[in-house]
N, CA, C and O atoms as a printed pandas DataFrame, in Angstrom:
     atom_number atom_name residue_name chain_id  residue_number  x_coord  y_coord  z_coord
0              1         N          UNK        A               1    0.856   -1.168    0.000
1              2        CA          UNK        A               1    0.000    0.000    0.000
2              3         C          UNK        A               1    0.904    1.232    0.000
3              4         O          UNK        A               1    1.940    1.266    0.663
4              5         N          UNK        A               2    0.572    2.030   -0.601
5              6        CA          UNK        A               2    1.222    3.497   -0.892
6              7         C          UNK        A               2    1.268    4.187    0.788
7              8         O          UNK        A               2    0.280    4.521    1.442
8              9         N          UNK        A               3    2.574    4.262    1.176
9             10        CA          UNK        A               3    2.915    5.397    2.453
10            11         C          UNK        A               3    1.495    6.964    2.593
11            12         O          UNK        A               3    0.893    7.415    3.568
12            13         N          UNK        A               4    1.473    7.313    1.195
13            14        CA          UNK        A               4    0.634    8.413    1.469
14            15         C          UNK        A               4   -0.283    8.043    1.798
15            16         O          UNK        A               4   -0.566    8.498    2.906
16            17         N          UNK        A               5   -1.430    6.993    1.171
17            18        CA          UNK        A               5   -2.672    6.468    1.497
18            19         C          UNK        A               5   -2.534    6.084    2.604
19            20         O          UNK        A               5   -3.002    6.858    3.440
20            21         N          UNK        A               6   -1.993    5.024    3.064
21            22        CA          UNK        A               6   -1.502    4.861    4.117
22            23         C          UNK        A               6   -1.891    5.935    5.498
23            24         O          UNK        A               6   -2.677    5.791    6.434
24            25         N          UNK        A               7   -1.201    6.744    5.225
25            26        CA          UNK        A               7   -1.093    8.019    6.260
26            27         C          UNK        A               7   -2.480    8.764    5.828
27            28         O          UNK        A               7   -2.869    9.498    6.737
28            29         N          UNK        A               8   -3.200    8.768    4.857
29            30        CA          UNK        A               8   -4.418    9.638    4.702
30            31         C          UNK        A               8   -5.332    9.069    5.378
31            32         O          UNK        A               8   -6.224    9.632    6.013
32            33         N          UNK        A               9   -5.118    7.784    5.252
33            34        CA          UNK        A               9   -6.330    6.573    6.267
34            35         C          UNK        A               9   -6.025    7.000    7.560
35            36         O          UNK        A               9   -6.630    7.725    8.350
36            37         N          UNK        A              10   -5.067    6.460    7.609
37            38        CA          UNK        A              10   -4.941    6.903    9.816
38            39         C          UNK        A              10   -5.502    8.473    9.814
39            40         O          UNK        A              10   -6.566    8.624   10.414
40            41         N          UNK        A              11   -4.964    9.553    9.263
41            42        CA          UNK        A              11   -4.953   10.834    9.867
42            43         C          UNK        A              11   -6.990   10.578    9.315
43            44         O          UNK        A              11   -7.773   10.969   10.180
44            45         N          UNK        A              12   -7.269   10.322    8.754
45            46        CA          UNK        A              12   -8.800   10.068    8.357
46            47         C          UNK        A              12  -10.013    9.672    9.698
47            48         O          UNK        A              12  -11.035   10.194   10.143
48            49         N          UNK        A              13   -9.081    8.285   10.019
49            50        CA          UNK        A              13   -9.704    7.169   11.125
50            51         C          UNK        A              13   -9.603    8.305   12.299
51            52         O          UNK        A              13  -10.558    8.577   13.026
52            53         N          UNK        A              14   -8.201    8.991   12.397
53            54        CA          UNK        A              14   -8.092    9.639   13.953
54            55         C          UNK        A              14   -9.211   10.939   13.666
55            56         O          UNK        A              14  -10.063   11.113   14.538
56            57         N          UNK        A              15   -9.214   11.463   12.970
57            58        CA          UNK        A              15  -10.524   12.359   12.651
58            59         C          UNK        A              15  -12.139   12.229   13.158
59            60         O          UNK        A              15  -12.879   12.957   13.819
60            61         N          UNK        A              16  -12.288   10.907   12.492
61            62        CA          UNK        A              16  -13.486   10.183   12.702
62            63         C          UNK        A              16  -13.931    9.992   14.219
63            64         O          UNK        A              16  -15.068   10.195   14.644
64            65         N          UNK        A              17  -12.559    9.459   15.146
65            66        CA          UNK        A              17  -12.471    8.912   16.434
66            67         C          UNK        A              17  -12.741   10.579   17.240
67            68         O          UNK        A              17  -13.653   11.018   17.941
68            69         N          UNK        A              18  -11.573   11.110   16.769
69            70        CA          UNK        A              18  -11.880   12.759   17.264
70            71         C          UNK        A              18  -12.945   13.556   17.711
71            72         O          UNK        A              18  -13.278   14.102   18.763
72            73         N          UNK        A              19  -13.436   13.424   16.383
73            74        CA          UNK        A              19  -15.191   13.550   16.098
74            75         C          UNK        A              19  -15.931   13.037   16.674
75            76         O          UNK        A              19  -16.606   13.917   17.207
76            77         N          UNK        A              20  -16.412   11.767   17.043
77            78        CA          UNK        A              20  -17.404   10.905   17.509
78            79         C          UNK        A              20  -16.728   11.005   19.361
79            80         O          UNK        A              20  -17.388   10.800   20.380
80            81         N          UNK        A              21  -15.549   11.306   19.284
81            82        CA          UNK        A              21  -15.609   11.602   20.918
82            83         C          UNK        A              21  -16.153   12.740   21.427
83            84         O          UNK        A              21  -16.913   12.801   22.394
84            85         N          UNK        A              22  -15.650   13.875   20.588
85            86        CA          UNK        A              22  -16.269   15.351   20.977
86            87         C          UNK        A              22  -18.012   15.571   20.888
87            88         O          UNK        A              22  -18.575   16.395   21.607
88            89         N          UNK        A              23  -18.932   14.496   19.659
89            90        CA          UNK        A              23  -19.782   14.237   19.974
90            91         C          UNK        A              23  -20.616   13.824   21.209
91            92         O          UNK        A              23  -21.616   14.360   21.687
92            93         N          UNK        A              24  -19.797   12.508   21.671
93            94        CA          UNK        A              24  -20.524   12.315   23.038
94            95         C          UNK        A              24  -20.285   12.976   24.364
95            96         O          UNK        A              24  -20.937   12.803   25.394
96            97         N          UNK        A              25  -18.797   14.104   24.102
97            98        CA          UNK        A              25  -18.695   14.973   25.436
98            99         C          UNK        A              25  -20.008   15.625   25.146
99           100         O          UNK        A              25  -20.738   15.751   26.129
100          101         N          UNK        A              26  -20.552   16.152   23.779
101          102        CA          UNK        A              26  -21.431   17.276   23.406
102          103         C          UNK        A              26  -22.883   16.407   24.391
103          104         O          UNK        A              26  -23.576   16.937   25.259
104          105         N          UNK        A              27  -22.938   15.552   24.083
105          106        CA          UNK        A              27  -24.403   14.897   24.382
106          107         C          UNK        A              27  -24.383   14.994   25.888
107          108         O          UNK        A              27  -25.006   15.808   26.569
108          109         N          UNK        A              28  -23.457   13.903   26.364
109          110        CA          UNK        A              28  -22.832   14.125   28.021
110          111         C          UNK        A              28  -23.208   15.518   28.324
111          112         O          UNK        A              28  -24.108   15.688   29.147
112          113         N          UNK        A              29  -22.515   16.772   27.647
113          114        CA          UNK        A              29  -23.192   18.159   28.744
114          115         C          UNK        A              29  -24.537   18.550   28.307
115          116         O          UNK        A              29  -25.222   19.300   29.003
116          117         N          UNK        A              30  -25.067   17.942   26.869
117          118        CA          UNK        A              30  -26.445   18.349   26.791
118          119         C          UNK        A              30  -27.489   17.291   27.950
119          120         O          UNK        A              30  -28.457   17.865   28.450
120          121         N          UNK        A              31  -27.307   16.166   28.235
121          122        CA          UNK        A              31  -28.114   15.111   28.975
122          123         C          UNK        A              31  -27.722   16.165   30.692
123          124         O          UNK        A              31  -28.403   16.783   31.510
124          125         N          UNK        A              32  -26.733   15.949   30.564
125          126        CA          UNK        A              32  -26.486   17.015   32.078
126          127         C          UNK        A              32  -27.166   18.391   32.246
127          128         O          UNK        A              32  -27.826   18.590   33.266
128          129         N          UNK        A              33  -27.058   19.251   31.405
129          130        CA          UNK        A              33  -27.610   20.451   31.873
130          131         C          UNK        A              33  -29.157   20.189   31.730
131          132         O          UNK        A              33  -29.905   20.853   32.448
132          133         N          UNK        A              34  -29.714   19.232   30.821
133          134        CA          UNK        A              34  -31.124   19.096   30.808
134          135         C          UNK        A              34  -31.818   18.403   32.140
135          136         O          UNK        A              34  -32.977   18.600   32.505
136          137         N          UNK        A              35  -30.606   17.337   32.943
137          138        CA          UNK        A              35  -31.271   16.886   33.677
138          139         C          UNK        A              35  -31.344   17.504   35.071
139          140         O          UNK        A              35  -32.049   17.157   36.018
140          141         N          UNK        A              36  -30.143   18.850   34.957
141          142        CA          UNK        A              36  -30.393   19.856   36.312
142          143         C          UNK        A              36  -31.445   21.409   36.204
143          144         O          UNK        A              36  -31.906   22.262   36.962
144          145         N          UNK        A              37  -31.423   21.017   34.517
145          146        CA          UNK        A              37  -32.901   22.116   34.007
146          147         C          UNK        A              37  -34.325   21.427   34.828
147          148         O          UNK        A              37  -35.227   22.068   35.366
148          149         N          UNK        A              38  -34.219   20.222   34.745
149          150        CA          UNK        A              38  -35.870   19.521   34.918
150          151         C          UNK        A              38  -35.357   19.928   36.913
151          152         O          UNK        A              38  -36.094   20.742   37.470
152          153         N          UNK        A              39  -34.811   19.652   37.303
153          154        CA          UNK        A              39  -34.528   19.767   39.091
154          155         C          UNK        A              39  -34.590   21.343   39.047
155          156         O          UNK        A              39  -35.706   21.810   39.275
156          157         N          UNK        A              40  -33.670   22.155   38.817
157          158        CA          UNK        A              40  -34.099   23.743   38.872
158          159         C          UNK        A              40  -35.887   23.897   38.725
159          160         O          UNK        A              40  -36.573   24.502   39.549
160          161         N          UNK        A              41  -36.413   23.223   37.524
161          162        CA          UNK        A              41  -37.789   23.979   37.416
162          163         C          UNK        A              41  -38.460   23.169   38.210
163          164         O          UNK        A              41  -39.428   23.769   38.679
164          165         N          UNK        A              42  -38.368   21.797   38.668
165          166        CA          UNK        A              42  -38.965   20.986   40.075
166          167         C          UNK        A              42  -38.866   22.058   41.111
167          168         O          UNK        A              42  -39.949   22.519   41.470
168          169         N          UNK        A              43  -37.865   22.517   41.627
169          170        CA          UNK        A              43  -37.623   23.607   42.721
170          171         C          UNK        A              43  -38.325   25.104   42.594
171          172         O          UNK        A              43  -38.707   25.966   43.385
172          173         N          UNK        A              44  -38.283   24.941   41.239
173          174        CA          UNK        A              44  -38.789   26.996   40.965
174          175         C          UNK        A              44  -40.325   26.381   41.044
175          176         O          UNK        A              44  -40.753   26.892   42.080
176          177         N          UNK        A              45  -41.201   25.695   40.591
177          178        CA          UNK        A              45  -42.186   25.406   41.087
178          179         C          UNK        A              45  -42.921   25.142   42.455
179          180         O          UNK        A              45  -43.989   25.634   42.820
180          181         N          UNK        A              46  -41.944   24.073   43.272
181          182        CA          UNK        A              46  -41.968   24.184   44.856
182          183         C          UNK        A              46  -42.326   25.486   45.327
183          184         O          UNK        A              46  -43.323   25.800   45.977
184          185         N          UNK        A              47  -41.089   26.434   44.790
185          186        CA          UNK        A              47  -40.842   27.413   45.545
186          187         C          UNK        A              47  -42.228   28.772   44.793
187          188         O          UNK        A              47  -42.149   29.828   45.421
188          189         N          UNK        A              48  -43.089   28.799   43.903
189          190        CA          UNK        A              48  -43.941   29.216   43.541
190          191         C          UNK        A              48  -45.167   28.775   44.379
191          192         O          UNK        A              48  -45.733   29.495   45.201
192          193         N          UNK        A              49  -45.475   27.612   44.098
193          194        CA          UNK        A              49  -46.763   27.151   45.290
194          195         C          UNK        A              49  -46.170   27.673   46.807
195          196         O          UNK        A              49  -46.736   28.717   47.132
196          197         N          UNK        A              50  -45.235   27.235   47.752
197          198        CA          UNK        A              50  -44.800   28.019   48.754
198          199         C          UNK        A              50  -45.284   30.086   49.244
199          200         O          UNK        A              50  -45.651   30.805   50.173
200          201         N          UNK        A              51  -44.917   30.095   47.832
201          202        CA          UNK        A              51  -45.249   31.776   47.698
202          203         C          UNK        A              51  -46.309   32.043   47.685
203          204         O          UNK        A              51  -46.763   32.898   48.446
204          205         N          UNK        A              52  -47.155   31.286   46.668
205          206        CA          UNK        A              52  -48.400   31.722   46.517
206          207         C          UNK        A              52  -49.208   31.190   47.981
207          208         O          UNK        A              52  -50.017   31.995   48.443
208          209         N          UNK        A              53  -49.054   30.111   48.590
209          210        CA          UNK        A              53  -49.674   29.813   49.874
210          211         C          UNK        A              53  -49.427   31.073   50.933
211          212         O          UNK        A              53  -50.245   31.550   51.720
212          213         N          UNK        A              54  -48.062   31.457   50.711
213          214        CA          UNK        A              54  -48.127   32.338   51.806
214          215         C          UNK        A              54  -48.247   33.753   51.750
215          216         O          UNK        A              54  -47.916   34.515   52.659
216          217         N          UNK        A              55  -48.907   34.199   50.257
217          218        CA          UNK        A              55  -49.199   35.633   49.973
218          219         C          UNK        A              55  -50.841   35.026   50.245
219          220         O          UNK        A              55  -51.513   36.057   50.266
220          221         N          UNK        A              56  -51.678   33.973   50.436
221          222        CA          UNK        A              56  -52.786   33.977   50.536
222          223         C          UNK        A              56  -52.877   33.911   52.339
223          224         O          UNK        A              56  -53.656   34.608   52.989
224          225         N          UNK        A              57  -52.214   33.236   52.745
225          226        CA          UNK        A              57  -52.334   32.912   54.528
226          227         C          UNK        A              57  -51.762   34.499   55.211
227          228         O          UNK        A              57  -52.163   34.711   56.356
228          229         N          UNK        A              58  -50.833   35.633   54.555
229          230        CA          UNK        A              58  -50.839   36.852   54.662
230          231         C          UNK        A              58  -52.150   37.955   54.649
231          232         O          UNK        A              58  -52.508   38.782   55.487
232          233         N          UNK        A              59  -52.694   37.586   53.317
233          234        CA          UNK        A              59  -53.975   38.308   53.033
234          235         C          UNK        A              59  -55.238   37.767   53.987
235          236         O          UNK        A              59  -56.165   38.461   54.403
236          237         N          UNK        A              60  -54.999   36.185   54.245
237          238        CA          UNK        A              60  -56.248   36.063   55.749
238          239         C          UNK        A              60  -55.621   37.050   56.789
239          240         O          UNK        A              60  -56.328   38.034   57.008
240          241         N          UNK        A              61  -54.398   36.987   57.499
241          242        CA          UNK        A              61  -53.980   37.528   58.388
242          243         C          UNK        A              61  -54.223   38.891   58.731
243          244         O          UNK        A              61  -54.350   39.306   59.883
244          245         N          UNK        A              62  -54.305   39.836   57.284
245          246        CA          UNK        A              62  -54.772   41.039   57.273
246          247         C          UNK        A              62  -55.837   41.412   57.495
247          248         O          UNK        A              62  -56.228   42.270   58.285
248          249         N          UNK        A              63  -56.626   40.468   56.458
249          250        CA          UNK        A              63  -57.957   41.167   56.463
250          251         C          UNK        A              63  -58.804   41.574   57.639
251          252         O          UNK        A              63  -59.029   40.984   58.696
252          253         N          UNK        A              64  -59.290   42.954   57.093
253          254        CA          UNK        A              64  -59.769   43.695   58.082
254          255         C          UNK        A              64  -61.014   43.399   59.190
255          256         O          UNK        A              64  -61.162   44.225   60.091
256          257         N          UNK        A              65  -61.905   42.233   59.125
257          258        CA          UNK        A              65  -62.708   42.038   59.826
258          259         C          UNK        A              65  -62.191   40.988   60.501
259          260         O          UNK        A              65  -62.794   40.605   61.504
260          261         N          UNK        A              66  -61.053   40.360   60.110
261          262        CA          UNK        A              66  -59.897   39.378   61.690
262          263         C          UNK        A              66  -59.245   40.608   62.114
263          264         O          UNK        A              66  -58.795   40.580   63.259
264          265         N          UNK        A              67  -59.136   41.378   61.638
265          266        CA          UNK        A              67  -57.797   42.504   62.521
266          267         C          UNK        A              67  -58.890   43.425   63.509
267          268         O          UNK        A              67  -58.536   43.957   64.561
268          269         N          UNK        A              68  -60.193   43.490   62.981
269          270        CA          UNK        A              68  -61.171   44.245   64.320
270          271         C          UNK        A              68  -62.035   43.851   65.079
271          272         O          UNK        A              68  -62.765   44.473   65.851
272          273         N          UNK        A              69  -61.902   42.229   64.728
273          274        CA          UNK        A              69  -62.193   40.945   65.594
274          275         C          UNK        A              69  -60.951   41.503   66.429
275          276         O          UNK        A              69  -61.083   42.405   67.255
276          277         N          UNK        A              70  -59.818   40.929   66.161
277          278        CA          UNK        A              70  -58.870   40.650   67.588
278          279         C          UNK        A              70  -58.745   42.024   67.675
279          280         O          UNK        A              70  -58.139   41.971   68.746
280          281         N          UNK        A              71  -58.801   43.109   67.470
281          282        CA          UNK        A              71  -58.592   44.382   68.134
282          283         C          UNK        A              71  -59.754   44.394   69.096
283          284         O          UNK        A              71  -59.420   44.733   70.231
284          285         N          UNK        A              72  -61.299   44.054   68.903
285          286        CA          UNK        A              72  -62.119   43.692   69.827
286          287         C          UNK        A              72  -61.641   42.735   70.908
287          288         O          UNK        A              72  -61.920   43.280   71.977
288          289         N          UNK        A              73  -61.283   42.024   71.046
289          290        CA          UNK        A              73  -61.068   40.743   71.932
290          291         C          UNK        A              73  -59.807   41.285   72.432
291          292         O          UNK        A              73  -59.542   40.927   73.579
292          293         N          UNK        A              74  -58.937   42.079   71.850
293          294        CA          UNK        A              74  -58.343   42.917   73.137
294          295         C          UNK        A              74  -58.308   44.211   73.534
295          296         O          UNK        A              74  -57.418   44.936   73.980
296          297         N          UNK        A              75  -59.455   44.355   73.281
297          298        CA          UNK        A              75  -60.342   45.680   73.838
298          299         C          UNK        A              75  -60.090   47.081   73.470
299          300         O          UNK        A              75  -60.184   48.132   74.104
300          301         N          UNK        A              76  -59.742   46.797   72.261
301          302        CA          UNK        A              76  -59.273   48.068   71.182
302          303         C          UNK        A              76  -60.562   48.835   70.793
303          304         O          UNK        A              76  -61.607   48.282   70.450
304          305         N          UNK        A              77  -60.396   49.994   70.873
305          306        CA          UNK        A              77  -61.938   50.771   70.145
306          307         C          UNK        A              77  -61.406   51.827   69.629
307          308         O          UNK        A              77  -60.370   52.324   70.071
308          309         N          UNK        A              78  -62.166   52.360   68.473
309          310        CA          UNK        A              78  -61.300   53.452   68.004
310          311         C          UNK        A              78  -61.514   54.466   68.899
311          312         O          UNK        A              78  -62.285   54.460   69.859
312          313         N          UNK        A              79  -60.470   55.711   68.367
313          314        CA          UNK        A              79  -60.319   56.564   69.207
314          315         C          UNK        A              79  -61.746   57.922   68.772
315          316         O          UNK        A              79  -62.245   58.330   67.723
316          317         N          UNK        A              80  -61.943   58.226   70.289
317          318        CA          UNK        A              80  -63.245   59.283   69.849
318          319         C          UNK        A              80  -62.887   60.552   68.661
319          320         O          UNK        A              80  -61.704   60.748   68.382
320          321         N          UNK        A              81  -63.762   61.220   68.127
321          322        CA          UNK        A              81  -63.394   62.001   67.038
322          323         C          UNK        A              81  -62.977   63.140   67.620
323          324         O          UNK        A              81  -62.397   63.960   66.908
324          325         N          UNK        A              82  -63.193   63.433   69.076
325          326        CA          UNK        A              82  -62.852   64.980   69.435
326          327         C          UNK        A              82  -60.764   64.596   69.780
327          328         O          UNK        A              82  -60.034   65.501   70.185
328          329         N          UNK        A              83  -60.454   63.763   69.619
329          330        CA          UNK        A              83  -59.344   63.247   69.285
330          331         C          UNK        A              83  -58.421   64.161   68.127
331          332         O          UNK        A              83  -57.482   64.955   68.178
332          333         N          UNK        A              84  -58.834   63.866   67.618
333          334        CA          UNK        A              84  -58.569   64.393   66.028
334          335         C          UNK        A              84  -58.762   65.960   66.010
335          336         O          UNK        A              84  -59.757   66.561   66.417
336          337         N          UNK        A              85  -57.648   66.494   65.474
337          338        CA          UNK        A              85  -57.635   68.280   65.349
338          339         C          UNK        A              85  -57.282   68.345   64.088
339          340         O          UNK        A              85  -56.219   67.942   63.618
340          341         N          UNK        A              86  -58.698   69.159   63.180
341          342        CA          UNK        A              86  -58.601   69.912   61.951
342          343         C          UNK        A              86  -57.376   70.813   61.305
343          344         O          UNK        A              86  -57.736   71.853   60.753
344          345         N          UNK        A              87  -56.595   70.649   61.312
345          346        CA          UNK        A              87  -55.486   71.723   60.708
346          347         C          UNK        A              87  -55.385   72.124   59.086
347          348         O          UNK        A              87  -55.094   71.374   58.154
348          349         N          UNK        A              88  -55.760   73.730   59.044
349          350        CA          UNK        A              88  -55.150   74.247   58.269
350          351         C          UNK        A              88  -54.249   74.607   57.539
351          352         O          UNK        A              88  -53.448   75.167   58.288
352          353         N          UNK        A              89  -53.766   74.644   56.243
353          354        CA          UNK        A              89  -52.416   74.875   56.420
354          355         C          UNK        A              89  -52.299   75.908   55.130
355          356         O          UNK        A              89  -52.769   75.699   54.011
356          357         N          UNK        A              90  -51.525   77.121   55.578
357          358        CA          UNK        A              90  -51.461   77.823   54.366
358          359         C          UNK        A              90  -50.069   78.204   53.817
359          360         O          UNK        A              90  -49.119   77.727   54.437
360          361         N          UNK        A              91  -49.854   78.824   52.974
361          362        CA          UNK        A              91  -48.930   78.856   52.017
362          363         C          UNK        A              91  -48.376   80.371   52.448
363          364         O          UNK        A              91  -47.454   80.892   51.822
């Protein structure tokens, strides 16, 4: 067999091998980052229901007829109106 052919085959084959390795590093970090994409959005979801439970158990906490319930039950009343002084204010 001819030295050149020869040498065009190998430098050919090591090409091929080259190739098909850098392929499966490629797949390897695509299978990896996809399978810590699906766990990130498992977690960003967790952490959405979490939020939303506790912007709703906030808004019971507020609302105004529990807040003048327990201001009743500890003997809160508003303050009389002669309380309050009208002020003017001029320029």
């Amino acid at each position: 067999m001819n030295p050149f052919v020869r040498q065009f085959l190998i430098i050919g084959a090591v090409g091929v091998i080259v190739f098909s390795v850098a392929q499966l590093v490629a797949r390897n970090i695509y299978v990896t980052a996809s399978i810590e994409l699906a766990v990130v959005s498992a977690t960003n979801d967790s952490l959405r229901s979490t939020q939303q439970t506790l912007v709703s158990r906030i808004a019971g906490l507020e609302a105004p007829g529990r807040l003048c319930e327990l201001g009743t039950g500890l003997g809160l009343t508003p303050l009389p109106l002669e309380s309050f002084v009208l002020m003017e204010v001029s320029e």
